[in-house]
C-alpha positions in Angstrom: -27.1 -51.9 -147.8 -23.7 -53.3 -146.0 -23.8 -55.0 -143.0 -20.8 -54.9 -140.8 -19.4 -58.0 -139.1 -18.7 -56.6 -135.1 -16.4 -59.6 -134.4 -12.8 -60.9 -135.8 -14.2 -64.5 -136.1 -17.1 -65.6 -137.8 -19.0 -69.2 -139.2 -22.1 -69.8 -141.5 -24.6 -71.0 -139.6 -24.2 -74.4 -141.4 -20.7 -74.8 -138.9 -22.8 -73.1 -135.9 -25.5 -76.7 -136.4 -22.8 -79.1 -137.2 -20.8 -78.2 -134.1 -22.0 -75.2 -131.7 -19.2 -75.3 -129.5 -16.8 -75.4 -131.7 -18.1 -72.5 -133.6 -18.0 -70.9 -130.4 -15.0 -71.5 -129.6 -13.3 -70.2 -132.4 -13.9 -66.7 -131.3 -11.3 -67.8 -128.3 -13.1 -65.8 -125.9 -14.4 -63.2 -128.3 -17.4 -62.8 -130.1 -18.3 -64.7 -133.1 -20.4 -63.6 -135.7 -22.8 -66.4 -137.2 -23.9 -65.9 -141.0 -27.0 -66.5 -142.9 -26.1 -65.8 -146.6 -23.4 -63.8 -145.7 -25.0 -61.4 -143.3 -24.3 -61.0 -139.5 -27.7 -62.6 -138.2 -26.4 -63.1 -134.5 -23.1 -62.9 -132.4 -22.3 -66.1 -130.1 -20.6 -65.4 -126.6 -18.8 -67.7 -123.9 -21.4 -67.6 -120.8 -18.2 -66.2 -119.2 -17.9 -63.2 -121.5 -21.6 -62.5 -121.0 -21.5 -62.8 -117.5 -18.5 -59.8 -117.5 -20.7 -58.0 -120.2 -23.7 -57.9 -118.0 -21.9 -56.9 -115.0 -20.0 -53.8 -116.5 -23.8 -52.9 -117.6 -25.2 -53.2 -114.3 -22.2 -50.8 -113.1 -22.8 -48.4 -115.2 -26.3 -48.4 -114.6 -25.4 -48.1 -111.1 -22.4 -45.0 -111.5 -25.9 -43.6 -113.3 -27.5 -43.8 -110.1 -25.2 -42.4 -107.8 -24.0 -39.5 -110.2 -28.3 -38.5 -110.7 -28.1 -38.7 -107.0 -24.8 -36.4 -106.3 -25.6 -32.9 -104.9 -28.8 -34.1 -103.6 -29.9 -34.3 -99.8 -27.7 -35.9 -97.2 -28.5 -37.0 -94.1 -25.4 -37.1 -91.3 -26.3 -40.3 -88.9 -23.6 -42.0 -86.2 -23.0 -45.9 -86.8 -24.8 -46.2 -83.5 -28.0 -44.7 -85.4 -27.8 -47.4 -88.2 
């Protein structure tokens, strides 16, 4: 069975212990896969990649909620009420 590499960089996990950041950084903002005899065992991310992944996840787990919600029940009320 073939394992594919998601990521245009990647290190062994040898380079990933001799110098994380570098390894990291190679990816230049991208993903990197990290190897363990040649097989993706994990993908390394900038905290500021992450940070953008996890917000576009919330977001669409928020358009989720408002589209489930669309059609339902409204409720007219003045700014004065609020």
């Amino acid at each position: 069975m073939s394992n594919s590499i998601l990521a245009d960089s990647s290190v062994s996990i040898s380079e990933l212990k001799k110098n994380p950041m570098a390894a990291v950084s190679s990816g230049e903002g991208f993903p990197v896969a990290v190897l363990n005899h040649n097989k993706p065992a994990f993908y390394c991310i900038l905290a500021d990649a992450w940070e953008l992944i996890f917000d576009r996840l919330e977001d669409v787990e928020l358009a989720s909620i408002a589209n489930s919600r669309m059609g339902g029940e409204t409720i007219e009320v003045s700014l004065d009420e609020l």
